[in-house]
C-alpha positions as CSV (number, residue, x, y, z in Angstrom):
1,X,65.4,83.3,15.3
2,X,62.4,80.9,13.5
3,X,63.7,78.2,11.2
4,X,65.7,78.7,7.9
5,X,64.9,78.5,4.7
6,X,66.4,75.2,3.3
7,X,66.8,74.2,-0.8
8,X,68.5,71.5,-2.6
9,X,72.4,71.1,-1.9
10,X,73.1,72.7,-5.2
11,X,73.5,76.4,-6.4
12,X,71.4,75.6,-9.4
13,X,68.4,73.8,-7.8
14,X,65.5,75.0,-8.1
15,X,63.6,76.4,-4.9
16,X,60.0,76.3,-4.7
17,X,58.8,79.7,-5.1
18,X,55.7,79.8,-2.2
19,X,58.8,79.2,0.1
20,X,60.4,82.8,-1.3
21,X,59.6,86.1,-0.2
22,X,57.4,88.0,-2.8
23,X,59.9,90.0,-4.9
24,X,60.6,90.6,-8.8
25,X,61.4,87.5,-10.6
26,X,63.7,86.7,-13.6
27,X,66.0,83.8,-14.9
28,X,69.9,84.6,-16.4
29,X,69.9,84.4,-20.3
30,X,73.7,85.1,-20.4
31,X,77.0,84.8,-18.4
32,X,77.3,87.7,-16.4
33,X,77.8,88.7,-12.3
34,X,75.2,89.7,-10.2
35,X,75.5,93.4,-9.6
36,X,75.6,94.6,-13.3
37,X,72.3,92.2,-14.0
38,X,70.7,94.1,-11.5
39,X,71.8,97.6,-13.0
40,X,70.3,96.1,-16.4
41,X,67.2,94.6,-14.6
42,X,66.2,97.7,-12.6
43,X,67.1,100.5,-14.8
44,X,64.7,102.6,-13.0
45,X,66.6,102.5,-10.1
46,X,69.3,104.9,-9.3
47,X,73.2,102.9,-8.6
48,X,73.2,103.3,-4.2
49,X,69.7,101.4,-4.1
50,X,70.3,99.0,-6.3
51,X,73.6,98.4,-3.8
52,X,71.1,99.0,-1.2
53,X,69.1,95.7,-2.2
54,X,72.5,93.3,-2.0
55,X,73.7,94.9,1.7
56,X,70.0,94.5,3.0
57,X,69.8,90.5,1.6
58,X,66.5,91.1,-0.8
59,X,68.5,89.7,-3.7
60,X,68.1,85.6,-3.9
61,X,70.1,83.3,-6.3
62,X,68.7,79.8,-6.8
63,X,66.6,80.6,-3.3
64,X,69.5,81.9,-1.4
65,X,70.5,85.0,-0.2
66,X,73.4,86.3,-1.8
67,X,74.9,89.4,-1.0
68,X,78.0,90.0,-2.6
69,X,78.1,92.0,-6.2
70,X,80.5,89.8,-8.4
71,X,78.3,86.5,-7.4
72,X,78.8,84.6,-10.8
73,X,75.5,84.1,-12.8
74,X,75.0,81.6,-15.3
75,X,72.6,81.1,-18.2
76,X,69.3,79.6,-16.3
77,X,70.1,81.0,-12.6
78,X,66.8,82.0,-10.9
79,X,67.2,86.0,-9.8
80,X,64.2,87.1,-6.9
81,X,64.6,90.8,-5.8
82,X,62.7,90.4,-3.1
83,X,59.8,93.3,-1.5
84,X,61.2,92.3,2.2
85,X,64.5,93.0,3.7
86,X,66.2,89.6,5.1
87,X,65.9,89.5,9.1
88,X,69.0,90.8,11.0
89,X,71.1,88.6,12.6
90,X,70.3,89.6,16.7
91,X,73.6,89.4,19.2
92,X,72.8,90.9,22.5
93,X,74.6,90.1,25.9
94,X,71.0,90.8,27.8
95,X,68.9,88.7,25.6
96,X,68.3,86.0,23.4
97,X,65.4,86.3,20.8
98,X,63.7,82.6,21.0
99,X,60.8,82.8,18.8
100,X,59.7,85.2,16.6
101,X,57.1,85.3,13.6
102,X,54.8,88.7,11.7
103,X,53.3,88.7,14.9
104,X,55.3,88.3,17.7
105,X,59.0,88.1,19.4
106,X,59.3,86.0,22.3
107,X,62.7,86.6,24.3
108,X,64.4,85.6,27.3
109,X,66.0,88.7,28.8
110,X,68.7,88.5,31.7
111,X,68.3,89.5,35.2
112,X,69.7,93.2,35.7
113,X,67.8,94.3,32.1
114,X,64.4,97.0,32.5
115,X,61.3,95.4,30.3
116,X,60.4,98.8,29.0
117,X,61.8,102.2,30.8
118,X,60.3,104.3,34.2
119,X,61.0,107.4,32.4
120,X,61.7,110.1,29.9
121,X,65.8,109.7,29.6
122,X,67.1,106.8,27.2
123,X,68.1,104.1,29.5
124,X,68.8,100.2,28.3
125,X,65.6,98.0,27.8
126,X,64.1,94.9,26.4
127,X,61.5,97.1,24.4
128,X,64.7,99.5,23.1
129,X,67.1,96.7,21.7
130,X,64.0,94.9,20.3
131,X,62.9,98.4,18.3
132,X,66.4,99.0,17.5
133,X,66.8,95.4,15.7
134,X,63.1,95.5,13.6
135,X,63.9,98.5,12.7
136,X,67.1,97.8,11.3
137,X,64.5,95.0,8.9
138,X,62.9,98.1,8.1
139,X,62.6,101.9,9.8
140,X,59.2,101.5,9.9
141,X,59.1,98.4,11.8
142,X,57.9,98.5,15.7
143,X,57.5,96.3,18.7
144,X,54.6,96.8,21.4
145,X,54.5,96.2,25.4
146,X,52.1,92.8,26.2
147,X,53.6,92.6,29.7
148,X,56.5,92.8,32.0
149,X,58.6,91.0,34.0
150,X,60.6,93.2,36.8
151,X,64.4,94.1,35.9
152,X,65.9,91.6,38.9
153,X,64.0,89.0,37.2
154,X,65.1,87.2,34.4
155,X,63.2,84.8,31.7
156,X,60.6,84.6,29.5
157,X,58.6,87.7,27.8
158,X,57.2,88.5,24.7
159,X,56.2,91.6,22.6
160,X,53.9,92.0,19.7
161,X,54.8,93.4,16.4
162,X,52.0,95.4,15.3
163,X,49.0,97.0,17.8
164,X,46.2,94.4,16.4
165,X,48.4,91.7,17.9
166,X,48.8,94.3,21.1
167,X,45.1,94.5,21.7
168,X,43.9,90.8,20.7
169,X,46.0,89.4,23.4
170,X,45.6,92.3,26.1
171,X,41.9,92.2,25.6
172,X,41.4,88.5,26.0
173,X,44.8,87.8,28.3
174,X,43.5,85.9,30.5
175,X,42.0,83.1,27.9
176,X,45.2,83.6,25.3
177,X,48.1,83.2,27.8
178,X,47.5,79.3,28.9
179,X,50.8,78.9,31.5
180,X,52.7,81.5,33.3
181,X,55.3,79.3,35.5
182,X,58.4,80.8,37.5
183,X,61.0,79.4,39.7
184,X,62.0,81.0,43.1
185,X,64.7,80.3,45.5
186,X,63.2,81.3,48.9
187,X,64.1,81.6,52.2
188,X,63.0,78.8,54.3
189,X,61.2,75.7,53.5
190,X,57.3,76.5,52.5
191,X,55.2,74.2,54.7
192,X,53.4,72.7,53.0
193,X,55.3,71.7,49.9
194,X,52.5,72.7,47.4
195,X,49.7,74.7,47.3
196,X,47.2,77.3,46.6
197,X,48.0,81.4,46.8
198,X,44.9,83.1,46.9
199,X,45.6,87.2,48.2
200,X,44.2,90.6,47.8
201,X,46.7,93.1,46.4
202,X,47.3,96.7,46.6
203,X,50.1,99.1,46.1
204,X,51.5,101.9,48.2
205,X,52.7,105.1,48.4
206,X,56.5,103.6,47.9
207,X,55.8,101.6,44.8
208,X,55.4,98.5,47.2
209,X,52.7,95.5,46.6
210,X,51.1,94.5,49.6
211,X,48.5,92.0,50.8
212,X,45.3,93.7,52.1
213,X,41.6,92.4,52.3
214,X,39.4,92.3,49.3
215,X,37.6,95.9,49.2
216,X,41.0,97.2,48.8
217,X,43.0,94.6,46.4
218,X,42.8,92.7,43.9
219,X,42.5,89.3,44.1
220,X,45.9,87.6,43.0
221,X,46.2,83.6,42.7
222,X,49.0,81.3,42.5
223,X,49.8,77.4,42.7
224,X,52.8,76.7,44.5
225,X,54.9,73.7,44.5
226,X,58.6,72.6,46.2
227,X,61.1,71.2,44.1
228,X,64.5,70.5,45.9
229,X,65.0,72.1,49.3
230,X,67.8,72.3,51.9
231,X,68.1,74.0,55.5
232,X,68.3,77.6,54.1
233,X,66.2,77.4,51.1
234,X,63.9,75.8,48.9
235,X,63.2,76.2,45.1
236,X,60.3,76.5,44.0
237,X,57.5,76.5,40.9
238,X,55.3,78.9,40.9
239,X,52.6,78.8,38.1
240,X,50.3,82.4,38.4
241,X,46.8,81.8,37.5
242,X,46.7,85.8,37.8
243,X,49.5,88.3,36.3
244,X,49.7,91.0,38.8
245,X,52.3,93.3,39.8
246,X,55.1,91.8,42.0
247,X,52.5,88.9,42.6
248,X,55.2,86.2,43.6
249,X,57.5,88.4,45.4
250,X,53.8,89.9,47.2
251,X,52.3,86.3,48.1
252,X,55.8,84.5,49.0
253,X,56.7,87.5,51.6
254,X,52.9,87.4,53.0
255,X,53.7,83.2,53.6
256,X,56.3,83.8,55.3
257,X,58.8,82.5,52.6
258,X,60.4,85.7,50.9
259,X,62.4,85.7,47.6
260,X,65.8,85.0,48.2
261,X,67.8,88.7,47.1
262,X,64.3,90.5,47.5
263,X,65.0,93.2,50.4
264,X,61.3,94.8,49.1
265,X,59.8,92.3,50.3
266,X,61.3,91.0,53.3
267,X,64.3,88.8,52.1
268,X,67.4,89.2,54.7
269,X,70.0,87.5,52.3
270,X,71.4,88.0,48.9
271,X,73.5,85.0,48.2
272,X,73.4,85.8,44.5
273,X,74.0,89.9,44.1
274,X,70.5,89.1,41.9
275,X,66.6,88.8,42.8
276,X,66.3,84.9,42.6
277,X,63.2,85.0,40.5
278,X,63.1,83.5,36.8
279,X,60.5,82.9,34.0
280,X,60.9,79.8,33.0
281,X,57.7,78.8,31.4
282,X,55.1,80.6,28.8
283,X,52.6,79.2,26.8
284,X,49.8,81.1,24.6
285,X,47.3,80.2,21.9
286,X,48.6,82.6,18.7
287,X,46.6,85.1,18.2
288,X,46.0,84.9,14.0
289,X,47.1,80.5,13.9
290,X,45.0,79.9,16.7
291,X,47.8,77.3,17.9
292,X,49.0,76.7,21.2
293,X,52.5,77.5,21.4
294,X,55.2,76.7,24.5
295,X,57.9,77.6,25.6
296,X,60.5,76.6,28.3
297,X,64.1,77.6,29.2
298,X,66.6,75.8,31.9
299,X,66.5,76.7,35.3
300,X,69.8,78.6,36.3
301,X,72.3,76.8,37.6
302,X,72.5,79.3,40.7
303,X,69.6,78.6,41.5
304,X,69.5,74.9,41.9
305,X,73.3,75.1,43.3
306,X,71.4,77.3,46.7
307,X,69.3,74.5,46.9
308,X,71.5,71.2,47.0
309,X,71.7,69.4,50.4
């Protein structure tokens, strides 16, 4: 979640209003509690959405949320019934929400987890727990795709929240997204230790990315380099100047070097029942600020344990 909104250490101080949501204002005149004020205050209203406003956290007190009906109100008690339902808290075992603003969500999903679903029937993804919890803020709330990462992988991803964000950052992607950096375990130990990726990609028949020559791929670049490596394996950053599909898994097979966990693509161990890919790294320029804003999460712990001498 972003930052919270933070007042004086008092009930009764006084918040300053361009911190608030934009909502109905009024201050107490007489001793009373919170839920018949509101009756009085919105007679317009019927009883259940009044009710509605208090269980949804649009009802602030001294510029904080209060949602329980018999809160005590005093003569000179600030009362905003706000236009904007509160955010809703986000528990999830599969992801974390890291960031989020009226423009985007940036997440960090685990490894086993689907970005968005490869068909029709309902099946557990990034893009359904993130529509399910907007539009628990309000139904009409929804998220849109920006990019994926591959369900073995974990790390890193964001989604928009409207389609102007969508097509702002797909249509200048390559300008707007400044870093793109992963970390691989991979068999063997990449000679040399850092480098330049530069391949031709194309996909076959079997849903597989391969390396081909360039009037039948698309050209796919990424730096390369070592971090800690061991007779077995080697962990490694990879930063993609290029977002294609299975690019890492693609480039590091073609070099000899496979994933670790990656069968696809030529890995013959599994030493952690997972793909041993993780985005660790994004950084973009916001697309209405016009800020640069990066991100980082820690390498697994598996990962660097594969790779100890």
């Amino acid at each position: 979640m972003t930052s919270q909104r933070k007042y004086g250490r008092g009930n009764r101080s006084s918040p300053n209003h361009e911190t608030l949501p934009r909502g109905q204002r009024a201050t107490v005149k007489l001793d009373t509690t919170l839920l018949p004020y509101l009756f009085d205050q919105l007679k317009d209203r019927s009883k259940s959405s009044v009710k509605s406003l208090l269980k949804h956290g649009q009802i602030w007190v001294n510029g904080k949320v209060k949602t329980h009906f018999d809160t005590p109100l005093r003569p000179g008690d600030e009362v905003l019934i706000s236009h904007e339902r509160a955010k809703t808290t986000f528990n999830n075992p599969y992801l974390r929400i890291v960031w989020e603003d009226e423009s985007l969500i940036v997440i960090e999903k685990k490894d086993g987890l689907l970005s968005v679903s490869e068909s029709q029937a309902q099946e557990r993804t990034a893009y359904a727990f993130l529509s399910g919890y907007v539009r628990e803020q309000d139904p009409r709330n929804r998220v849109f795709v920006l990019h994926r990462l591959d369900r073995g992988t974990s790390g890193l991803m964001m989604f928009a929240r409207n389609k102007g964000i969508q097509e702002k950052l797909r249509n200048d992607w390559s300008t707007m997204i400044t870093r793109r950096s992963y970390v691989a375990v991979v068999e063997g130990r990449p000679d040399p230790a850092q480098g330049r990726l530069v391949s031709y990609l194309a996909e076959n028949s079997r849903m597989k990315v391969f390396c081909t020559d360039a009037s039948r791929g698309k050209e796919a670049v990424m730096r390369y380099r070592v971090l800690q490596s061991n007779d077995r394996y080697s962990l490694v950053e990879c930063e993609l100047e290029t977002g294609r599909k299975n690019q890492i898994r693609a480039q590091m097979e073609e070099a000899g070097y496979p994933v670790a966990g990656d069968p696809k693509y030529g890995a013959k161990t599994d030493p952690a029942q997972r793909l041993m890919l993780h985005a660790f790294g994004l950084s973009f320029i916001h697309p209405v600020t016009g800020h640069e804003i990066a991100f980082e999460t820690p390498i697994p712990s598996t990962f660097r344990a594969l790779v100890k001498d």
